[in-house]
Each structure stands twice: as structure tokens, then as C-alpha cells.
C-alpha positions as CSV (number, residue, x, y, z in Angstrom):
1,X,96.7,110.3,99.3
2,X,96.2,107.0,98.1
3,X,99.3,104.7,97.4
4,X,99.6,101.5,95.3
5,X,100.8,98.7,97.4
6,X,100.9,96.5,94.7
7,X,103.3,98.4,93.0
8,X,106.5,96.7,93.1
9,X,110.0,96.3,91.3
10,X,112.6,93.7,91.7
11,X,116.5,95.1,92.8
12,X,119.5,92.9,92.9
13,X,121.0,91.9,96.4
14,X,124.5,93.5,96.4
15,X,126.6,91.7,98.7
16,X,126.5,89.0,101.0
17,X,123.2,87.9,102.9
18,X,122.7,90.1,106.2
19,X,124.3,88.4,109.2
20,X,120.7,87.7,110.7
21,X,120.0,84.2,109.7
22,X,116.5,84.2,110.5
23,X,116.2,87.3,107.8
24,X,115.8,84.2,104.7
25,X,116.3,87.1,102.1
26,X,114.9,86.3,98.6
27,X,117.2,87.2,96.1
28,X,116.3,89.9,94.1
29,X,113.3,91.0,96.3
30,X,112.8,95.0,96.8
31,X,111.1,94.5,100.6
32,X,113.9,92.4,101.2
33,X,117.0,94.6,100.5
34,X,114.8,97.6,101.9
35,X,114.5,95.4,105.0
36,X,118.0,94.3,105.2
37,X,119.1,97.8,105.0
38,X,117.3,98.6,107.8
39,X,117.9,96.0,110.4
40,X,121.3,96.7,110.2
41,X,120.9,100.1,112.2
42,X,117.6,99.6,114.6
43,X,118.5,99.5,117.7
44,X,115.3,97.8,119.6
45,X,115.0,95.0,117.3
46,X,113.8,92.3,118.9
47,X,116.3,89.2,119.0
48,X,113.5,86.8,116.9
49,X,112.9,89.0,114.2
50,X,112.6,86.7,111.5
51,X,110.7,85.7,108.1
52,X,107.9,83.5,108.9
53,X,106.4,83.3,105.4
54,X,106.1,85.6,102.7
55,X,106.1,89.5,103.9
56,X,104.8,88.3,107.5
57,X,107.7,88.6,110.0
58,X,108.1,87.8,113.9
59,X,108.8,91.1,116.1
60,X,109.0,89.7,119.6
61,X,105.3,88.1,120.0
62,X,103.1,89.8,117.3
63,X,103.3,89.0,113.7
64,X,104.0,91.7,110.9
65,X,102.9,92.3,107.7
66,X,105.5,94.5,106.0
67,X,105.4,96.2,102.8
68,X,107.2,98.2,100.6
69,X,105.8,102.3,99.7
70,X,108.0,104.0,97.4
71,X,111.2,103.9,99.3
72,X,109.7,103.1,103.2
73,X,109.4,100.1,104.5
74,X,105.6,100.1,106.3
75,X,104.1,97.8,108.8
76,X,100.2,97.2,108.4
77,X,98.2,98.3,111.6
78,X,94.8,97.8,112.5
79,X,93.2,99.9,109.7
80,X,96.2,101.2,108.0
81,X,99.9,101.6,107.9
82,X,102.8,103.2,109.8
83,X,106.9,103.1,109.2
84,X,108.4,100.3,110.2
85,X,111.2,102.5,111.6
86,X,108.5,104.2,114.1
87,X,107.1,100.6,115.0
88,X,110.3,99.5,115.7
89,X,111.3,102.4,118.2
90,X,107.8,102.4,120.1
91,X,107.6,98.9,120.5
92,X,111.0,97.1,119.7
93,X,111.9,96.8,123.4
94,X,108.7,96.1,124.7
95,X,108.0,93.1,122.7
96,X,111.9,91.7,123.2
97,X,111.0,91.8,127.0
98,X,107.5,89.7,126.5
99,X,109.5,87.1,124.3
100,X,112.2,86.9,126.6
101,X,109.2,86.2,129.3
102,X,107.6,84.3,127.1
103,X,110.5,82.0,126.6
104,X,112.4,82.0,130.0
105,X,111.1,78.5,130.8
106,X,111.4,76.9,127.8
């Protein structure tokens, strides 16, 4: 089935910002409360998970495009697109251990 990325609809951000402070939410935008949402409860998030610009996000040493389907936050892959939940748990600990290599002499 084919799905409209484009689609999109702006949702107020209840609350306060999350406590990650690389996060930079944009008030008001969907992929960013979806996002915030989640973070709060993955466990192998890597420690520089941040907002580099626009939808792209840091994950450990690879750059993410993220986007918002219907109520899933998705990660672009190669060719297509997978949950950002499943990313997370397949390669959320590797990539924390290759930017904490990456990073020990600095």
C-alpha cells in the first residue's frame, strides 16, 4: 500500500519540552510530539540522539531521516522505510558503542 508522506497535521505540545536537550522540539510540530513520546521509553537510545536539522537526527554515528505515517514514527532505509521503534531496538546499542569509540579520545 502506498502512503502519503507528505501528509501532515500540526498538534500542540502539551507540557513542558522533553528533558533531552539535544531533542530542539518545534512547537506545534506532529513528528516532534510523536518523537518526544517515544524517546521517553526506548531503552537503546543512543546518548547523542539529537536534531541536526529539520527531520534528520543523530543515532550514534548514522544520520536519520524520520518521518511521520499515520500514527508511527518511520526511519527511511535504503529504499524504503521501517519503525523507528524496530531501528531503535536492532541497532540502538550498537551505534551507542561506536560513538562511544568514536569519541573516547576526544
Amino acid at each position: 500500500p502506498e502512503v502519503d508522506l507528505a501528509e501532515e497535521a500540526d498538534l500542540p505540545v502539551a507540557g513542558p519540552s522533553h528533558t533531552n536537550p539535544y531533542l530542539s522540539l518545534r512547537r506545534g510540530n506532529r513528528l516532534d510530539v510523536m518523537v518526544e513520546d517515544l524517546v521517553k521509553n526506548l531503552p537503546h537510545l543512543p546518548s547523542n540522539f539529537r536534531r541536526v536539522e529539520g527531520d534528520r537526527f543523530q543515532f550514534g554515528t548514522k544520520r536519520l531521516l524520520l518521518v511521520a505515517v499515520g500514527s508511527v514514527v518511520m526511519v527511511s532505509v535504503g529504499g524504503g522505510f521501517t519503525k523507528f521503534t524496530d531501528f531503535t531496538a536492532r541497532f540502538g546499542e550498537e551505534e551507542e558503542r561506536k560513538w562511544r569509540a568514536l569519541t573516547a579520545g576526544s
